[in-house]
MARLUM-871146 format. One record per residue: residue number from 1; x, y, z of N, C-alpha, C, CB in turn. Coordinates in pm, whole numbers, plus 50000, padded with zeros to 5 digits. Atoms other than C-alpha are relative to their C-alpha. Glycine has a CB too. Layout:
% MARLUM-871146
R    k     nx     ny     nz    cax    cay    caz     cx     cy     cz    cbx    cby    cbz
R  NUM      X      Y      Z      X      Y      Z      X      Y      Z      X      Y      Z
...
This chain:
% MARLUM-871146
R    k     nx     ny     nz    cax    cay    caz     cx     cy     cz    cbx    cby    cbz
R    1  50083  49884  50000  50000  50000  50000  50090  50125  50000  49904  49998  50122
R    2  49924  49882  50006  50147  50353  49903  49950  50102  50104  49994  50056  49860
R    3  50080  49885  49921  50113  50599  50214  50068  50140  49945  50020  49983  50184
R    4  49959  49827  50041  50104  50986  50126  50013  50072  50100  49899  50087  49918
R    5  49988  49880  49886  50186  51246  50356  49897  50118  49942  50182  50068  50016
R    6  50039  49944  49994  49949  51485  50421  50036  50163  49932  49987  49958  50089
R    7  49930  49930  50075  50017  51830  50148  49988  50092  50104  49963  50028  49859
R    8  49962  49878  49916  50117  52111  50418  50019  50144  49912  50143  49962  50077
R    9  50000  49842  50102  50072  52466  50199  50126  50101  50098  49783  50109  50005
R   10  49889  49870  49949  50304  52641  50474  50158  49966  49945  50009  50010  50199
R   11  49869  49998  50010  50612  52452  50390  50062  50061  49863  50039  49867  50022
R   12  49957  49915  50106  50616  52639  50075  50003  50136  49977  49951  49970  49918
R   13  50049  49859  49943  50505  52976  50156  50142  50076  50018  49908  49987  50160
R   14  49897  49913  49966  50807  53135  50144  50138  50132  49983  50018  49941  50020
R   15  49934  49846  50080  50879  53467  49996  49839  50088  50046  50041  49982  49752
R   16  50150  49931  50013  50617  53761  49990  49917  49996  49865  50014  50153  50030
R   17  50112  50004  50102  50515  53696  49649  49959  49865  50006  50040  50043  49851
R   18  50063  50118  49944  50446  53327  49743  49899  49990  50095  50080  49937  50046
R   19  50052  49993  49931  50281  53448  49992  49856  50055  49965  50072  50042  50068
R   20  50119  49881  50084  50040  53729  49804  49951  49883  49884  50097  50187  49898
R   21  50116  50122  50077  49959  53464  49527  49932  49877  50052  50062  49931  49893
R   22  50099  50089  49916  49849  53219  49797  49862  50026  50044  50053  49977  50111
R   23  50095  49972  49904  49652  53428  49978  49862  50066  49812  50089  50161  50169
R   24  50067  49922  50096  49496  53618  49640  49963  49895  49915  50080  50114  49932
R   25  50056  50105  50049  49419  53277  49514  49872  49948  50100  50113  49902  49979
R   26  50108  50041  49949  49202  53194  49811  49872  50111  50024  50045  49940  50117
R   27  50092  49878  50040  49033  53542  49775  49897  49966  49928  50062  50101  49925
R   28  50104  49997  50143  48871  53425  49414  49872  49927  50089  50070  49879  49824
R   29  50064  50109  49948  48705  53122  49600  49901  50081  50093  50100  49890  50073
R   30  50050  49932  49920  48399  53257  49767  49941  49953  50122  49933  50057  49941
R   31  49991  50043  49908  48400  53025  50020  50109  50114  50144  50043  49864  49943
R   32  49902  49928  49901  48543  53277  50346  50076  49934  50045  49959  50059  50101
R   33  49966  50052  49905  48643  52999  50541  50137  49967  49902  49897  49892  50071
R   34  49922  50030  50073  48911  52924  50254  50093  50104  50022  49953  49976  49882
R   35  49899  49881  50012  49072  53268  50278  50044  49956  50156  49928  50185  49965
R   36  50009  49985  49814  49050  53216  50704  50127  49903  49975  49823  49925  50126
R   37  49913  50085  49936  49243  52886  50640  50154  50026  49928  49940  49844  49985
R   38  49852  49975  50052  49509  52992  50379  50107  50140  50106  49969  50061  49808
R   39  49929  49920  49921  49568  53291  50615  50088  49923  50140  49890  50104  50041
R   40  49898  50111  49907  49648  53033  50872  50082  49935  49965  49956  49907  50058
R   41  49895  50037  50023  49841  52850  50694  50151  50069  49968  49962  49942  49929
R   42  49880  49893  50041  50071  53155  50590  50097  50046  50149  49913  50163  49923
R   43  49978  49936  49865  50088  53243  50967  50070  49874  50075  49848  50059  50080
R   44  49901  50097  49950  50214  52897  51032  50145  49966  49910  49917  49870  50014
R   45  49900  50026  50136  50470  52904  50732  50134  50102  50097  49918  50092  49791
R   46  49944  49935  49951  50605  53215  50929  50028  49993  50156  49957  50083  49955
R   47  49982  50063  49848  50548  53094  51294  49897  50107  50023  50170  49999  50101
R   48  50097  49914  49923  50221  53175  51505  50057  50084  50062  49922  49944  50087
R   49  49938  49921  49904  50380  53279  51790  50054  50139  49953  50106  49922  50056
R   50  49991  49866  50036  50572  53551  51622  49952  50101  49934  50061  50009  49972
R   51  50125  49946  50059  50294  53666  51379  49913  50060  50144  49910  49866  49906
R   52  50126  49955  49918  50055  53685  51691  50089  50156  50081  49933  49839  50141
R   53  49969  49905  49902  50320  53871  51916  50075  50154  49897  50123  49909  50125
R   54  49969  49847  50126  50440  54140  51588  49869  50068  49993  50044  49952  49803
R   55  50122  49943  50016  50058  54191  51557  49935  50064  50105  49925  49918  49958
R   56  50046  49940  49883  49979  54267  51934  49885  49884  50046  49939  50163  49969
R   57  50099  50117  49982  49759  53909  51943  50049  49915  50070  49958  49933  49890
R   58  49972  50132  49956  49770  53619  52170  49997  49905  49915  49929  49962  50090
R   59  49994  50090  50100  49890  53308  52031  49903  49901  49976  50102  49943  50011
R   60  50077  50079  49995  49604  53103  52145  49873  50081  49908  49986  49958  50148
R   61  50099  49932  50063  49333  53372  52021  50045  49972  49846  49990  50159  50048
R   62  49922  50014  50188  49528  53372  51650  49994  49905  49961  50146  50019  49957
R   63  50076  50139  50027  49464  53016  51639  49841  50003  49975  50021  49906  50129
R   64  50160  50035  50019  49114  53037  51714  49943  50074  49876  49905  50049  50138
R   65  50056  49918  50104  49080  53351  51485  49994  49895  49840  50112  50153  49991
R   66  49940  50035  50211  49251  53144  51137  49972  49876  50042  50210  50027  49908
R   67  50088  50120  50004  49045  52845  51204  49883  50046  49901  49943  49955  50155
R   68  50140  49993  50043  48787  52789  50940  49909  49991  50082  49968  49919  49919
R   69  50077  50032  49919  48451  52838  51067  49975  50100  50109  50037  49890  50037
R   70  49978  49897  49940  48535  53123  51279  49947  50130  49945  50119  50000  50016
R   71  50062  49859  50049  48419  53502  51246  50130  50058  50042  49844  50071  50077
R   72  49892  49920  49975  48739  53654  51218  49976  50149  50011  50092  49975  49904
R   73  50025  49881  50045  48732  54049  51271  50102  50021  49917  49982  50096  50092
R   74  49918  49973  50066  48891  54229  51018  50110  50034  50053  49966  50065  49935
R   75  49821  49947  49944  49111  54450  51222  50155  49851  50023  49962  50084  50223
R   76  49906  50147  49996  49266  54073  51291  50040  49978  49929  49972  49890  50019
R   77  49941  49986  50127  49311  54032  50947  50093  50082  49951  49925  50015  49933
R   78  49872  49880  50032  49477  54365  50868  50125  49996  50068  49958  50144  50035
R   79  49930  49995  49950  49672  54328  51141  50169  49882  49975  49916  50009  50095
R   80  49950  50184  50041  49829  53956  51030  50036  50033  49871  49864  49849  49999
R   81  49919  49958  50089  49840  54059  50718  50092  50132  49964  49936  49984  49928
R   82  49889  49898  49981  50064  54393  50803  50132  49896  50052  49950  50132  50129
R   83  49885  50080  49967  50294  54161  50988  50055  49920  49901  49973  49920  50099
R   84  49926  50056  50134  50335  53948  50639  50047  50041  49941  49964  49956  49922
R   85  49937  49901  50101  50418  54222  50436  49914  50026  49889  50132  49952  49944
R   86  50073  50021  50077  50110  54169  50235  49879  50105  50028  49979  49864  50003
R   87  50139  49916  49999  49759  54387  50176  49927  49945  49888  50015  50167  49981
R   88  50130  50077  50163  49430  54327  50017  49984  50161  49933  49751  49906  50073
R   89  50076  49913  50055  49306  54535  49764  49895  49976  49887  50079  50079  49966
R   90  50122  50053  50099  49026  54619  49525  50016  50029  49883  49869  50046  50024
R   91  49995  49955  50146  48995  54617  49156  49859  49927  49959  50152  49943  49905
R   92  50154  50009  50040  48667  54628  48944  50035  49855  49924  49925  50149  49886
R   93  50025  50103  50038  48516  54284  48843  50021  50018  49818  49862  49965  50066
R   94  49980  49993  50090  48617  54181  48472  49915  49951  49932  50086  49978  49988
């Protein structure tokens, strides 16, 4: 029997434009909980702990926040993604 290892998205994550086409890929998807989890995964690529404590967040709350399923506030968001080096923005539908 062939076993697979489970595909981990953080262990690749690792530049800021790796980072911005991750996250701006789970944007399209209008599933939220998709953006919630790629943001977690980016935040584990870089390490919770220091994401939460650059942002002014506990590490346990920053978990709970980038759990799918969750109601993240934005400011949480902005904040997580200031610490990446990353921002959202808008452009008109094509």
């Amino acid at each position: 029997m062939t076993r697979f290892t489970p595909f981990d998205a953080s262990e690749f994550l690792d530049s800021k434009a790796s980072i911005a086409e991750y996250l701006a890929a789970a944007l399209e998807d209008p599933d939220p909980d998709l953006f919630v989890a790629a943001l977690g995964d980016v935040a584990k690529a870089r390490g919770m702990s220091e994401i939460a404590r650059e942002a002014g967040l506990g590490r346990e709350s920053l978990y709970k926040a980038l759990t799918p399923g969750s109601k993240v506030r934005y400011e949480t968001v902005r904040k997580v993604m200031e610490v990446l080096g990353v921002r959202l923005t808008v452009a008109p539908q094509s």
